[in-house]
TORSETOR-228608 format. One record per residue (C-alpha): residue in one letter; chain; x negated, y, z. Coordinates in nm, 2 decimals. Layout:
N
<node><rest>A</rest><kette>A</kette><X>X</X><Y>Y</Y><Z>Z</Z></node>
...
This chain:
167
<node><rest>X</rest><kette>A</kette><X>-4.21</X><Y>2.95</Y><Z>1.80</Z></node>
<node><rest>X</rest><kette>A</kette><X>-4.37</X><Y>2.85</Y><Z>1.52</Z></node>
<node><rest>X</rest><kette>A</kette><X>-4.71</X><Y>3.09</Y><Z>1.59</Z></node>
<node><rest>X</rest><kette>A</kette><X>-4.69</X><Y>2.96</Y><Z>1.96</Z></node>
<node><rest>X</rest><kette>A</kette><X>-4.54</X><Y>3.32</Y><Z>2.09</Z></node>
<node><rest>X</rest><kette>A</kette><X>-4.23</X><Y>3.43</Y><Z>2.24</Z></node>
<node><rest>X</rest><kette>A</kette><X>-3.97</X><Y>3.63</Y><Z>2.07</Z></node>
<node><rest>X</rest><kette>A</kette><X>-4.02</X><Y>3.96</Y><Z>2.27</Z></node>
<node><rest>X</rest><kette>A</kette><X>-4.40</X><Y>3.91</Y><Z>2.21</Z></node>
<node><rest>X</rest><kette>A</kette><X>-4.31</X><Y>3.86</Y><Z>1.77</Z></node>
<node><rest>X</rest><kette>A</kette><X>-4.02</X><Y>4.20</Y><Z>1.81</Z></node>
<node><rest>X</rest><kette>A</kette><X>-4.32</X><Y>4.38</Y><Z>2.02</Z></node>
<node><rest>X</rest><kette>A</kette><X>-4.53</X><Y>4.26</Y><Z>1.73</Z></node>
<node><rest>X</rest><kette>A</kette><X>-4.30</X><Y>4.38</Y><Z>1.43</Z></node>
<node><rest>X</rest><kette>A</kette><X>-4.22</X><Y>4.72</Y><Z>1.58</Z></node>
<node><rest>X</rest><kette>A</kette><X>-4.59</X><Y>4.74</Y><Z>1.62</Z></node>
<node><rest>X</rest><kette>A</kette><X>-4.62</X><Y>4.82</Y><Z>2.03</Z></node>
<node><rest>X</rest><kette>A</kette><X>-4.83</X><Y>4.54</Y><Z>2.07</Z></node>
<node><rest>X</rest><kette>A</kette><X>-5.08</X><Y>4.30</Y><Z>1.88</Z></node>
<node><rest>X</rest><kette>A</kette><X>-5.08</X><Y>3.90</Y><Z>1.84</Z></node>
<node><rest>X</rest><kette>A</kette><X>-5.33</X><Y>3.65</Y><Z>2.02</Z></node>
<node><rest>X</rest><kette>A</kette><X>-5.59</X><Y>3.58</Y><Z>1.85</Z></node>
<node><rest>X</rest><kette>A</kette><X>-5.49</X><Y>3.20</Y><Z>1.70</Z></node>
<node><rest>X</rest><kette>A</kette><X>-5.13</X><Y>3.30</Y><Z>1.61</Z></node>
<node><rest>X</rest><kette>A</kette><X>-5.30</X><Y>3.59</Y><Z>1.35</Z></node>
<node><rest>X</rest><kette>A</kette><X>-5.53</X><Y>3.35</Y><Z>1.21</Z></node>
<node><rest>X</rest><kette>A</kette><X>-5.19</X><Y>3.11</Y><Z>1.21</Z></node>
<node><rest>X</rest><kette>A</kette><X>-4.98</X><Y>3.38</Y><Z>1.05</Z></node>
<node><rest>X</rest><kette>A</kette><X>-5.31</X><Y>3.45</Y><Z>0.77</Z></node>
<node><rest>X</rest><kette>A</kette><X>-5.34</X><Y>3.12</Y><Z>0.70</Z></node>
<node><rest>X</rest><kette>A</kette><X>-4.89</X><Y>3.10</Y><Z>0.61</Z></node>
<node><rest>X</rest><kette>A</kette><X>-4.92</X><Y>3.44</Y><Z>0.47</Z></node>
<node><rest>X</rest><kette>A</kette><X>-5.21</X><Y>3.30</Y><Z>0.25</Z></node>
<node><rest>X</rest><kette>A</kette><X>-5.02</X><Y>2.99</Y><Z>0.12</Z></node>
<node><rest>X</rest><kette>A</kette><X>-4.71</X><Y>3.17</Y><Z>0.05</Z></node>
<node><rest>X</rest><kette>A</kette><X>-4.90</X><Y>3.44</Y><Z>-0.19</Z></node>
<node><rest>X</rest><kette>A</kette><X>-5.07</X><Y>3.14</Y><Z>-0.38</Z></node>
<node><rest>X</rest><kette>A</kette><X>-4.72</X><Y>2.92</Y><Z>-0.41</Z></node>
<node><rest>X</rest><kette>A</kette><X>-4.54</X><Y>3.26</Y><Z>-0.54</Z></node>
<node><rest>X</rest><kette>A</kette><X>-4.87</X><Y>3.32</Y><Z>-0.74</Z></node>
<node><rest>X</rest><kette>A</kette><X>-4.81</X><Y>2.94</Y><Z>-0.93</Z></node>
<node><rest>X</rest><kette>A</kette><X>-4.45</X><Y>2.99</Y><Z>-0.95</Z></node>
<node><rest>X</rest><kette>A</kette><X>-4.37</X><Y>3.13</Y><Z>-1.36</Z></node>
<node><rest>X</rest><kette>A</kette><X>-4.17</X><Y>3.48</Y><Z>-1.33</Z></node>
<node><rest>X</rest><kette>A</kette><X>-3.82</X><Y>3.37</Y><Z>-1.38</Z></node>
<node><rest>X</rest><kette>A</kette><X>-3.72</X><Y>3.66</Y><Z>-1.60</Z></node>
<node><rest>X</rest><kette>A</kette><X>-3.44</X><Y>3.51</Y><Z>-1.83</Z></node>
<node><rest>X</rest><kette>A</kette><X>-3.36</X><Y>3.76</Y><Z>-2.09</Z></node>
<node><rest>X</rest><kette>A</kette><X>-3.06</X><Y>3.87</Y><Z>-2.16</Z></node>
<node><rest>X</rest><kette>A</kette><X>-2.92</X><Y>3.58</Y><Z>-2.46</Z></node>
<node><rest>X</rest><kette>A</kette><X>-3.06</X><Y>3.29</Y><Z>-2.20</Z></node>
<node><rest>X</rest><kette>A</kette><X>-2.87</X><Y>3.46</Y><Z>-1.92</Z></node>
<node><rest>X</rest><kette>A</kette><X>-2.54</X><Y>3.54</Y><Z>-2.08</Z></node>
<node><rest>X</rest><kette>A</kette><X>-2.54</X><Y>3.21</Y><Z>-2.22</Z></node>
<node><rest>X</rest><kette>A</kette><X>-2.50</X><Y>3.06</Y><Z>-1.86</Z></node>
<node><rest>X</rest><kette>A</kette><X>-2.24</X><Y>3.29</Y><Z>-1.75</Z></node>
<node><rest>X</rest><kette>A</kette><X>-2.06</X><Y>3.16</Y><Z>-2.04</Z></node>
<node><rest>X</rest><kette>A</kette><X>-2.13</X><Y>2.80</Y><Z>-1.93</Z></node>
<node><rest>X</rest><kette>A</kette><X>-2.02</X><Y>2.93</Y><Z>-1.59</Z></node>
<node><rest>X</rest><kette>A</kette><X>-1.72</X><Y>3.07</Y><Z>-1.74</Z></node>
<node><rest>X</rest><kette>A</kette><X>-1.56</X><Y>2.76</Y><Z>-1.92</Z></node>
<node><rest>X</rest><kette>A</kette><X>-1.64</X><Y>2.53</Y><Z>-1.60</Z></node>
<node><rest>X</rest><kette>A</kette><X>-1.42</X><Y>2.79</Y><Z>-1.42</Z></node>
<node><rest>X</rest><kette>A</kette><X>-1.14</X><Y>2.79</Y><Z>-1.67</Z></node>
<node><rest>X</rest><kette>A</kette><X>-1.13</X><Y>2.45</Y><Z>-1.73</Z></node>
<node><rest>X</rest><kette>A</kette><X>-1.09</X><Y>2.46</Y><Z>-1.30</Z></node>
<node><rest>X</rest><kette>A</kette><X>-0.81</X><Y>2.71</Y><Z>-1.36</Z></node>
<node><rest>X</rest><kette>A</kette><X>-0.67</X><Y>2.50</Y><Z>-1.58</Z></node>
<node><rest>X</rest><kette>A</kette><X>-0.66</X><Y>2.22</Y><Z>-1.35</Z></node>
<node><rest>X</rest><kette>A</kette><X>-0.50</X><Y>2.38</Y><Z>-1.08</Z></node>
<node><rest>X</rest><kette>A</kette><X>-0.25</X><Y>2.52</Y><Z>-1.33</Z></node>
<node><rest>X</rest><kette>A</kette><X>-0.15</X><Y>2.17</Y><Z>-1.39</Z></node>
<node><rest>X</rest><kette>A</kette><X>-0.19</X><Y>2.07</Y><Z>-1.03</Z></node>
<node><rest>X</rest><kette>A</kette><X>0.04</X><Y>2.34</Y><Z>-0.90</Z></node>
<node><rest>X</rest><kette>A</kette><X>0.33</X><Y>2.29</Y><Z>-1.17</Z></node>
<node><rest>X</rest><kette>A</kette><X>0.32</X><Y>1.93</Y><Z>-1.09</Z></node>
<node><rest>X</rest><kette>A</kette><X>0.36</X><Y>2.05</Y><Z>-0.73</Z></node>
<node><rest>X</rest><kette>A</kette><X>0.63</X><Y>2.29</Y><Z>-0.80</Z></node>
<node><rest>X</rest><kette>A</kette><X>0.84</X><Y>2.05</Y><Z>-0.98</Z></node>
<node><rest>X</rest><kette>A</kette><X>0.83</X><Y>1.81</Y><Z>-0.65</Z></node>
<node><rest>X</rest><kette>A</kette><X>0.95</X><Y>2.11</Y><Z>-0.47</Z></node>
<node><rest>X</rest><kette>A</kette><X>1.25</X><Y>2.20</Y><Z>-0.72</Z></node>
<node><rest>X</rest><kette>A</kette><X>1.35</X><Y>1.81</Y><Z>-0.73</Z></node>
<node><rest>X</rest><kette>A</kette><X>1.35</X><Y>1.78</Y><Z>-0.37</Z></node>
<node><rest>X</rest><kette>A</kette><X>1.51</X><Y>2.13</Y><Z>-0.31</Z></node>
<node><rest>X</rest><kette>A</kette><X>1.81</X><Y>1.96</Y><Z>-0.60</Z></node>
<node><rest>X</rest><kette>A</kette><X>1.83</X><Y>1.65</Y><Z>-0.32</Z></node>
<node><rest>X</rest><kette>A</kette><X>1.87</X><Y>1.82</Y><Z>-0.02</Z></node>
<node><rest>X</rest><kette>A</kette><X>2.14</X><Y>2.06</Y><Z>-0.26</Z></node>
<node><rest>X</rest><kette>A</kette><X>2.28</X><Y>1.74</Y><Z>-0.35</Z></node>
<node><rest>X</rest><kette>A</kette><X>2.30</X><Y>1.61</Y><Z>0.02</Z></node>
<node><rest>X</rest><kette>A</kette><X>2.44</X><Y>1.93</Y><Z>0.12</Z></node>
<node><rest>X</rest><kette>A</kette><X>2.75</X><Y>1.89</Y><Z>-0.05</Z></node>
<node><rest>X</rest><kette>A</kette><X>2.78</X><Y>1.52</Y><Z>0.02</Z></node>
<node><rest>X</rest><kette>A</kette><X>2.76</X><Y>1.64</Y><Z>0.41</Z></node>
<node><rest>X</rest><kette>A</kette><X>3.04</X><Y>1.93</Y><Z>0.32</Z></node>
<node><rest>X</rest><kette>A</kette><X>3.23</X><Y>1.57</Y><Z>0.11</Z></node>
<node><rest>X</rest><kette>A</kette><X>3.22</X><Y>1.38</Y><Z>0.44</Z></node>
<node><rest>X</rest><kette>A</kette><X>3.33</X><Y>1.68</Y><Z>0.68</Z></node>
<node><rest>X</rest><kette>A</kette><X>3.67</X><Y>1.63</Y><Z>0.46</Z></node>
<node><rest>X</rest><kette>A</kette><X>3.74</X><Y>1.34</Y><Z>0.45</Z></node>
<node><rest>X</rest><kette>A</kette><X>3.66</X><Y>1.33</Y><Z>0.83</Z></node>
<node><rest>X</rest><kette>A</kette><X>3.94</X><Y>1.60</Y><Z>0.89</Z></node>
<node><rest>X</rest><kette>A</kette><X>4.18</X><Y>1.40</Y><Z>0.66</Z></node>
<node><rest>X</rest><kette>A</kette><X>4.13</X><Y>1.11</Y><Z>0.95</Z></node>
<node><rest>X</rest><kette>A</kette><X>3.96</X><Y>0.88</Y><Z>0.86</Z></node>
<node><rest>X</rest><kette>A</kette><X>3.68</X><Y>0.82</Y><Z>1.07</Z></node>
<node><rest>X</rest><kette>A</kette><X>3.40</X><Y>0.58</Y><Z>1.03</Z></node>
<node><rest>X</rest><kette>A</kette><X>3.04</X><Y>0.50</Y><Z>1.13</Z></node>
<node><rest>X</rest><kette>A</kette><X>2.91</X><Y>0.48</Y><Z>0.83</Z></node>
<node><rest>X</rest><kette>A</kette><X>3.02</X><Y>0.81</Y><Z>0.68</Z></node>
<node><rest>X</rest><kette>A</kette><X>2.86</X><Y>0.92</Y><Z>1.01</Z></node>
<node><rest>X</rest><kette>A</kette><X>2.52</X><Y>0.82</Y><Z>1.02</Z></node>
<node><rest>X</rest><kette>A</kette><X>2.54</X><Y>0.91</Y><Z>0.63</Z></node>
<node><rest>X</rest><kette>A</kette><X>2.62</X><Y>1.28</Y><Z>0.75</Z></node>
<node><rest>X</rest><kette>A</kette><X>2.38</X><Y>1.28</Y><Z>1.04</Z></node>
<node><rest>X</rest><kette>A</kette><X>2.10</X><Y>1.22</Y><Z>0.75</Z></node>
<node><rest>X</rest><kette>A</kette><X>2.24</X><Y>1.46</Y><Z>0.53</Z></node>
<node><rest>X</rest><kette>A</kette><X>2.24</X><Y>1.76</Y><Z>0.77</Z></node>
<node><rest>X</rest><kette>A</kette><X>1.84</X><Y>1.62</Y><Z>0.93</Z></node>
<node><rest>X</rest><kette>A</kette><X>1.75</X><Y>1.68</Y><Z>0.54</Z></node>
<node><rest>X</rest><kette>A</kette><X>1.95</X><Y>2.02</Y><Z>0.50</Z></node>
<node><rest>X</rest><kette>A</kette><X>1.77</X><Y>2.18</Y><Z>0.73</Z></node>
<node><rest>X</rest><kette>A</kette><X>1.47</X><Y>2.15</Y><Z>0.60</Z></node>
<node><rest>X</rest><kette>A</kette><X>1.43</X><Y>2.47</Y><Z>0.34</Z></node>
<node><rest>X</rest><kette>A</kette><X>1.19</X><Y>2.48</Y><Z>0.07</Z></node>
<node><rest>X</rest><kette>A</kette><X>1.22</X><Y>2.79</Y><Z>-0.04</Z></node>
<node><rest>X</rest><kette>A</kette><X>0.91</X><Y>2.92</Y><Z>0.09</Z></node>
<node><rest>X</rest><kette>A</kette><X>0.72</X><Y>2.68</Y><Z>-0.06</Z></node>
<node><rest>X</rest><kette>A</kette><X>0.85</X><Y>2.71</Y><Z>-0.40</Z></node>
<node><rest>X</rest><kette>A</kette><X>0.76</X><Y>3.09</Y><Z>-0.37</Z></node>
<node><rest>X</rest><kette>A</kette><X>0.44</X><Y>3.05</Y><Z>-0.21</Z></node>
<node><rest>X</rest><kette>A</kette><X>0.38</X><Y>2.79</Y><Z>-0.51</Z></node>
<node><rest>X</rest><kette>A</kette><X>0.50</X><Y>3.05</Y><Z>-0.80</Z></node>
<node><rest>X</rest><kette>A</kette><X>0.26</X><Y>3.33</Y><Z>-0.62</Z></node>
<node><rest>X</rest><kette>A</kette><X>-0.07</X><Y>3.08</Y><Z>-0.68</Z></node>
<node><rest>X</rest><kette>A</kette><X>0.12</X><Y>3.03</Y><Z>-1.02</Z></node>
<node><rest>X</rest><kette>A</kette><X>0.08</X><Y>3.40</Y><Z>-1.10</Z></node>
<node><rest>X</rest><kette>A</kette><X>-0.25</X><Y>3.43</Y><Z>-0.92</Z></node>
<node><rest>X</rest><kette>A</kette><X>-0.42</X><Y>3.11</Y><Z>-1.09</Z></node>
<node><rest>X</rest><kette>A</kette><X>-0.27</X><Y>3.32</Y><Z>-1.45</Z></node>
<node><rest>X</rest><kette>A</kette><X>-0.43</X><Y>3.63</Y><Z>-1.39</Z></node>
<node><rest>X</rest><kette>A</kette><X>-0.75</X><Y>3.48</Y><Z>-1.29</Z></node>
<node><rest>X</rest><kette>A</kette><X>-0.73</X><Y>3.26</Y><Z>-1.65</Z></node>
<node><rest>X</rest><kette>A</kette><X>-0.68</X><Y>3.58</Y><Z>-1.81</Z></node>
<node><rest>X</rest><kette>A</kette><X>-0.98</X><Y>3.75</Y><Z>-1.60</Z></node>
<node><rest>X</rest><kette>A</kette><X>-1.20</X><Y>3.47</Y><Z>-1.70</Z></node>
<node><rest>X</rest><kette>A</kette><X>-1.14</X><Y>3.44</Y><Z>-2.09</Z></node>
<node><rest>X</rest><kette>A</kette><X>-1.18</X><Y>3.84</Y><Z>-2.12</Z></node>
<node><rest>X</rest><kette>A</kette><X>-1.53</X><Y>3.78</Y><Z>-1.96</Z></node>
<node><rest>X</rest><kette>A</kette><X>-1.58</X><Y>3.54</Y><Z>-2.21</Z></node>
<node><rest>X</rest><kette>A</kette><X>-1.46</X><Y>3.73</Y><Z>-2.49</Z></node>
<node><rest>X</rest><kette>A</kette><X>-1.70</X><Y>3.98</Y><Z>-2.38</Z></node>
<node><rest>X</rest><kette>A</kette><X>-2.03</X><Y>3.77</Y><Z>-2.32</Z></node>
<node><rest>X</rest><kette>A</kette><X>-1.93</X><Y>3.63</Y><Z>-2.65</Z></node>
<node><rest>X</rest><kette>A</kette><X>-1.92</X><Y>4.01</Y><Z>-2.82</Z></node>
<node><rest>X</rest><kette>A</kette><X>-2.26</X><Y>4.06</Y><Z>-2.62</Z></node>
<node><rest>X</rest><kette>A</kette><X>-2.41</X><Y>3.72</Y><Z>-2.75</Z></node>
<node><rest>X</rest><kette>A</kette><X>-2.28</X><Y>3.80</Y><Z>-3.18</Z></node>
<node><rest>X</rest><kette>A</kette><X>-2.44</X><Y>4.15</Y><Z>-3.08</Z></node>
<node><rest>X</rest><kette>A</kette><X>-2.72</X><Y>4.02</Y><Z>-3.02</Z></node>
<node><rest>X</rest><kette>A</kette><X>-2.77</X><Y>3.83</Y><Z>-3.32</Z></node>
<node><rest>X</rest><kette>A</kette><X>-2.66</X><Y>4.08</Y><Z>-3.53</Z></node>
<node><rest>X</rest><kette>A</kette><X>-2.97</X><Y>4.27</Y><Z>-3.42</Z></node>
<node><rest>X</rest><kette>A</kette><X>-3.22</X><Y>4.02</Y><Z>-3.46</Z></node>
<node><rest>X</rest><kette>A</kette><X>-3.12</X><Y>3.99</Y><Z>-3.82</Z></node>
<node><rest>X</rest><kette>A</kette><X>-3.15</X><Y>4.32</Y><Z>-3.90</Z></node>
């Protein structure tokens, strides 16, 4: 809408079955116009090939030094998996503890409530989150080792490079 027609009149226009009003071509000349001359004044924006690979590289070791973070952030998190996965193990066999003493006869409230909070936490597994957790583990390595073979090789490129300007 910005010419002032309607879409079917513009998709008429660009298959061309039909022609524009008069004030939306001068409209579209005048934007077509100003668009040539700001592309015109803008500089080329060729980088060559050094300029380029060295922000790739920069790109590079912003997204290893990321890797490395989540590396960190997803051991920390695996750890709080194992040590709770150890509790509920430990809680587990206090329940089983308290289921004996209970046949031996002795009953008491206490030992029940303790029990009753012992199997609520049981049932909660972990186990698939401490795999899912080892699988970003594995994935965050391969992508560390994806990431400094690209820089091994823009480095290569870049020494390359310099070789052949000295000579």
């Amino acid at each position: 809408m910005l010419l002032g027609v309607s879409r079917s009149l513009w998709s008429l226009y660009e298959l061309g079955l039909r022609d524009l009003p008069q004030p939306a071509l001068e409209l579209l000349a005048k934007i077509l116009d100003q668009q040539k001359t700001e592309s015109a004044r803008k500089p080329a924006g060729r980088q060559s090939g050094n300029e380029r690979d060295k922000i790739h590289l920069e790109f590079l070791k912003a997204q290893l030094n990321e890797n490395k973070y989540q590396q960190l952030k997803e051991a920390k998190r695996l750890a709080t998996a194992i040590r709770n996965e150890e509790n509920r193990q430990k809680r587990k066999l206090l329940s089983r503890y308290i289921d004996t003493i209970a046949k031996a006869g002795e009953q008491n409230d206490r030992f029940a409530s303790i029990k009753f909070k012992a199997i609520r936490a049981v049932e909660h597994q972990d186990d698939a989150l401490v795999f899912e957790i080892r699988f970003r583990q594995e994935k965050l390595l391969l992508e560390k080792k994806l990431i400094e073979k690209k820089i091994e090789n823009i480095m290569a490129a870049l020494e390359n490079t310099k070789i052949f300007k000295t000579m």
